[in-house]
C-alpha positions as CSV (number, residue, x, y, z in Angstrom):
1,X,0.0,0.0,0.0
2,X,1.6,3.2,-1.0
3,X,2.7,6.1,1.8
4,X,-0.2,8.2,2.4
5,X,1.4,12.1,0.9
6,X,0.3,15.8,0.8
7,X,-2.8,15.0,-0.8
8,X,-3.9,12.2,1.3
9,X,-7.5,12.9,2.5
10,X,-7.2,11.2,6.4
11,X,-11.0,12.4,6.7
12,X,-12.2,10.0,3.6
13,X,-9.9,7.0,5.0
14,X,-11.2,7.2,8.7
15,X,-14.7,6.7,6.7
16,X,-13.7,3.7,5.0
17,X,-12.1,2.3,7.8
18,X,-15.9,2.4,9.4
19,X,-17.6,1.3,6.3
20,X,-14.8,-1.7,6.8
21,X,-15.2,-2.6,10.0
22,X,-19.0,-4.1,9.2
23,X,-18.9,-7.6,8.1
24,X,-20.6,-11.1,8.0
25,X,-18.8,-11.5,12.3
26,X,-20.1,-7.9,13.1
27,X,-23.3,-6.7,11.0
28,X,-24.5,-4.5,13.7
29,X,-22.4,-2.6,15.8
30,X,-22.7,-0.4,18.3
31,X,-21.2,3.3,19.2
32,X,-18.3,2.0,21.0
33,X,-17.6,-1.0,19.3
34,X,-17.2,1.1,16.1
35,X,-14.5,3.1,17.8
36,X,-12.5,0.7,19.3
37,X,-12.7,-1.4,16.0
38,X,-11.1,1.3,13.8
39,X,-9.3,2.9,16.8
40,X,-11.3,6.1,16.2
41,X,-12.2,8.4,19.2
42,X,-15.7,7.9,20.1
43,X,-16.7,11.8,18.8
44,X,-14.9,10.6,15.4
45,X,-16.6,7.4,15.2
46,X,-20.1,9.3,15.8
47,X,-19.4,12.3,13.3
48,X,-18.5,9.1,10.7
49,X,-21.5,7.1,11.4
50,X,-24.1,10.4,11.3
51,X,-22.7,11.4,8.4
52,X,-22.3,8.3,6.6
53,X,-26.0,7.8,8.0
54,X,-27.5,11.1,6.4
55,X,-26.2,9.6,3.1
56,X,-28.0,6.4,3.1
57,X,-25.1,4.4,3.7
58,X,-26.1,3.6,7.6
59,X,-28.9,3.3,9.2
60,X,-29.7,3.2,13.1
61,X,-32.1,1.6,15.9
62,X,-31.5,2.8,19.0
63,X,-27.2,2.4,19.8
64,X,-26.9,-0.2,17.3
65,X,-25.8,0.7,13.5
66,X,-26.2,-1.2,10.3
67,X,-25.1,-1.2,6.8
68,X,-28.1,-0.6,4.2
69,X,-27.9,-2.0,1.0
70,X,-26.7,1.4,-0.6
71,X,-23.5,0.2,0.3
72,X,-23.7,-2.1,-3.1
73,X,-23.5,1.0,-5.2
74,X,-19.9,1.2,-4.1
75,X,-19.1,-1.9,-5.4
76,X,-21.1,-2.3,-8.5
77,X,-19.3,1.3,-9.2
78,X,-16.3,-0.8,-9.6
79,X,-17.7,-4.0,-11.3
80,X,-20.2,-1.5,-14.0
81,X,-16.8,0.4,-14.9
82,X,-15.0,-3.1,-15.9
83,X,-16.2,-4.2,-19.4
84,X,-14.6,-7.7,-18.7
85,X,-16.9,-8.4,-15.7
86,X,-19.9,-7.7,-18.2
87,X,-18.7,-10.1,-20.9
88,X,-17.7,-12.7,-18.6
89,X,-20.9,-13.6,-16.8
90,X,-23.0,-15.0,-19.7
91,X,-19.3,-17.2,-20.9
92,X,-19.8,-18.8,-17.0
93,X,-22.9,-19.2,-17.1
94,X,-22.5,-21.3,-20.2
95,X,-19.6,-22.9,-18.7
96,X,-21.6,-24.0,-15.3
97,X,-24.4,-25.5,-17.4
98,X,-21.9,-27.4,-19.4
99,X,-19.5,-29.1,-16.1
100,X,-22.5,-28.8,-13.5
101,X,-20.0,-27.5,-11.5
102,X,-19.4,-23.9,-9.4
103,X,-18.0,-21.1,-11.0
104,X,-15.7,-17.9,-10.2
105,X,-13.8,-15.3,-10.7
106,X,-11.6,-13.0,-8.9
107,X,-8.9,-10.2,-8.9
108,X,-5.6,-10.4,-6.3
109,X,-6.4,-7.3,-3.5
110,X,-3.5,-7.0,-0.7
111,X,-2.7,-10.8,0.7
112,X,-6.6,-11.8,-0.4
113,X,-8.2,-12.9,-3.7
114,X,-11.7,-11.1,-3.8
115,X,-14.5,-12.6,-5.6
116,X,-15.9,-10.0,-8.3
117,X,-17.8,-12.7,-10.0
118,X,-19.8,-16.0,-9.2
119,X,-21.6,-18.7,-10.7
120,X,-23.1,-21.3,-8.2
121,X,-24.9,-24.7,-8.7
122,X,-24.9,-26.0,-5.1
123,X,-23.2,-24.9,-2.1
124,X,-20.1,-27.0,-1.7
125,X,-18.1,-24.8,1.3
126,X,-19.3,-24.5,4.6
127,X,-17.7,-21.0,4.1
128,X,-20.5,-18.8,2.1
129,X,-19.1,-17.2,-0.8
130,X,-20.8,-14.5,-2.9
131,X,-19.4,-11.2,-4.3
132,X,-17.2,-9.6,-2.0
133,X,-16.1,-12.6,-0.6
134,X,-12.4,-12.8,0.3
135,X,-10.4,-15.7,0.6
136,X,-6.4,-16.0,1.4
137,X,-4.3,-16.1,-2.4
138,X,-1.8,-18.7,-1.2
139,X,-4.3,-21.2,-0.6
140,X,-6.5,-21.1,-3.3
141,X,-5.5,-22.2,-7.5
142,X,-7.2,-18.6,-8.3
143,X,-5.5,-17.1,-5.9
144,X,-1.8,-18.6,-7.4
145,X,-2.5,-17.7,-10.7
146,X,-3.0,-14.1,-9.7
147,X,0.3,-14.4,-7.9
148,X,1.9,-16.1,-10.5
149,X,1.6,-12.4,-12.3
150,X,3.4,-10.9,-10.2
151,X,6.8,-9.4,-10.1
152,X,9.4,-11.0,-9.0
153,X,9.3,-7.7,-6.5
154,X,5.6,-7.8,-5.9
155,X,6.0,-11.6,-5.0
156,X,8.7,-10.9,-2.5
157,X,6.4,-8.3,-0.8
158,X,3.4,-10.4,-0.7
159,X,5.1,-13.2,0.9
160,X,6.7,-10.2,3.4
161,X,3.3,-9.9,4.5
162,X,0.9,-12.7,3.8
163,X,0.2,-14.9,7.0
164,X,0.8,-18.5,5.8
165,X,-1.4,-20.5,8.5
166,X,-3.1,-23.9,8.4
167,X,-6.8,-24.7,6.7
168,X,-6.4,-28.3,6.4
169,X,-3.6,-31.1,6.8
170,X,-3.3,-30.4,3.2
171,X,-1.8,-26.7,3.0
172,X,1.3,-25.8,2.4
173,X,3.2,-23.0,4.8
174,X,6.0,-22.9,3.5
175,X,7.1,-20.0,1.6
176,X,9.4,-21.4,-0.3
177,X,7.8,-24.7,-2.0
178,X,4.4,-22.0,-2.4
179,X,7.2,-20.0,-4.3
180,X,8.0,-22.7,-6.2
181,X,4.5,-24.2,-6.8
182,X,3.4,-20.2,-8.3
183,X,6.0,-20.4,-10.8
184,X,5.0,-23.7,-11.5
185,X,1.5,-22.7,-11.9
186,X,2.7,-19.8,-14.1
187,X,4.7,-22.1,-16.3
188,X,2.0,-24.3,-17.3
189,X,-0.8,-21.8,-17.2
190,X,-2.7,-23.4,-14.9
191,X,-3.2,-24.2,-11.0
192,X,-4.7,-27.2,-9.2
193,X,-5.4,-26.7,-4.9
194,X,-6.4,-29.9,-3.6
195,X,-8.3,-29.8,-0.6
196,X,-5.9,-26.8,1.4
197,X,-8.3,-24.4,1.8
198,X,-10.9,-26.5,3.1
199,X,-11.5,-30.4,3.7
200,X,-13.3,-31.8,0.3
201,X,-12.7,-29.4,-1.6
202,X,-10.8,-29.4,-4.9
203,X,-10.4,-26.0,-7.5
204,X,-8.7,-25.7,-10.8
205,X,-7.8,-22.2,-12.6
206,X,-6.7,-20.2,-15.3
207,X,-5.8,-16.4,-15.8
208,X,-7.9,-14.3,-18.0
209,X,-5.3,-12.4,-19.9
210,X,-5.7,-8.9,-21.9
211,X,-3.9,-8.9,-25.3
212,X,-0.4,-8.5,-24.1
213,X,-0.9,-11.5,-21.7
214,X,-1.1,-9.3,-18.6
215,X,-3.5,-11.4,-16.1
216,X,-7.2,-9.6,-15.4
217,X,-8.5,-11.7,-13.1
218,X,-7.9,-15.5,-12.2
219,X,-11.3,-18.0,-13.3
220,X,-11.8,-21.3,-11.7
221,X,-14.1,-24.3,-11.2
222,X,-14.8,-25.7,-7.9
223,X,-15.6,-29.3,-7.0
224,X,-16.3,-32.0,-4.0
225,X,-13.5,-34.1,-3.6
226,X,-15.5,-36.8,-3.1
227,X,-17.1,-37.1,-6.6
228,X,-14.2,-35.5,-8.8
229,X,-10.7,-36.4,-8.7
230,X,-7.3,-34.5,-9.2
231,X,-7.4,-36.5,-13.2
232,X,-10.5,-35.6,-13.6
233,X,-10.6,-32.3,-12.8
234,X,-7.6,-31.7,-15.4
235,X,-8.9,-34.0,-17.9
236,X,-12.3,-33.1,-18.1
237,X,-12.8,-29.3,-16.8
238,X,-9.6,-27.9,-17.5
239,X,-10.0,-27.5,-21.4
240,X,-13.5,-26.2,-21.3
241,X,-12.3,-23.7,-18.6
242,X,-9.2,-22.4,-21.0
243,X,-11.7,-22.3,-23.7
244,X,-14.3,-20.6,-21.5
245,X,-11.1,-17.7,-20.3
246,X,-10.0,-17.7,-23.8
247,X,-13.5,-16.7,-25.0
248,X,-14.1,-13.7,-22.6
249,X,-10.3,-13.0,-23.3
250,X,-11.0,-12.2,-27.3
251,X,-14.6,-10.7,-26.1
252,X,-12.8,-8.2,-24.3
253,X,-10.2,-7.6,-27.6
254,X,-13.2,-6.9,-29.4
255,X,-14.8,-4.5,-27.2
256,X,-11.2,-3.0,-27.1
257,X,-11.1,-2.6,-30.4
């Protein structure tokens, strides 16, 4: 995250740091909780919450404070001004229909991959995903094939900061064979995550690439364990899920164009 400088607005950050602090753990808080979540006085935390509240954003019943769904215009700001986001629904769509499987898409934000589009068939996490969703990039195949764009600079700083803690039996820690696994990934164009994340659960993705190769956003297709194999997964959905990145790839060319 780059220094804050001389035109670095502390006012607008303190509210975003309130808007942040709301979340699936802490939907409504109160007054004081606000405060000592962002580490805001309480008369800063109040002046936020009033003001954020006479825009829409917040709403109030008695000391406890809520998001309202206004909020979403902040984000569909960001996914109506992407052109690739538009183009790629309808492509996964298709591609869920075809491999009766789960389908997303995501963008690398700090240590996290963030979920900017999904396509379910059945719930197959006991964690709840939708838009918005944030999951950590080392453990999940989306999440290493955004990594795998990195620098060799950026790299070193995301490993600087990124917290490399157990999900399963199954993940890896270590910095170094995660390294080497990335560039791996990178090589072949491709990344499989068996079960690290979470028990049962198997992913394979692929970058979606703009036409000097640079990496949009990462694409996968999730599955139970239980019903689809490592083989399979790489036999049977990996070419349609190229073909389906590769389509919304030359979609976006033409728009471009």
């Amino acid at each position: 995250m780059p220094k804050p400088s001389g035109e670095f607005l502390q006012s607008f950050a303190r509210g975003l740091s309130v808007i942040r602090v709301f979340g699936p753990q802490s939907p409504v808080m109160t007054l004081s909780a606000v405060a000592e979540k962002t580490g805001l006085t309480r008369a800063g935390a109040r002046r936020i919450l009033l003001t954020l509240q006479s825009l829409g954003y917040v709403t109030s019943e008695g000391r406890d404070f809520r998001l309202t769904p206004r909020i979403l215009d902040l984000g569909y700001s960001y996914l109506s001004s992407m052109p690739l986001w538009e183009i790629a629904q309808p492509i996964m769509e298709d591609l869920v229909a075809e491999v009766h499987e789960s389908c997303s898409a995501s963008v690398l934000e700090g240590e996290d991959v963030v979920y900017v589009l999904r396509v379910p068939t059945h719930r197959i996490m006991t964690i709840g995903l939708s838009i918005g969703s944030r999951l950590p990039a080392y453990a999940t195949s989306m999440g290493r094939v955004l990594l795998g764009g990195l620098t060799e600079a950026e790299l070193d700083a995301y490993f600087a900061k990124a917290k490399l803690t157990s999900h399963t039996k199954r993940t890896v820690t270590d910095a170094k064979l995660l390294r080497k696994t990335i560039l791996a990934d990178a090589g072949k164009g491709w990344s499989l995550v068996d079960q690290e994340l979470e028990d049962g659960l198997r992913s394979i993705s692929v970058p979606i690439v703009d036409g000097r190769g640079r990496i949009l956003a990462a694409m996968n297709i999730s599955g139970q364990a239980a019903r689809t194999s490592e083989a399979q997964i790489v036999k049977t959905f990996l070419p349609k899920l190229k073909r389906a990145a590769d389509r919304i790839a030359a979609a976006l060319r033409m728009r471009r164009a």
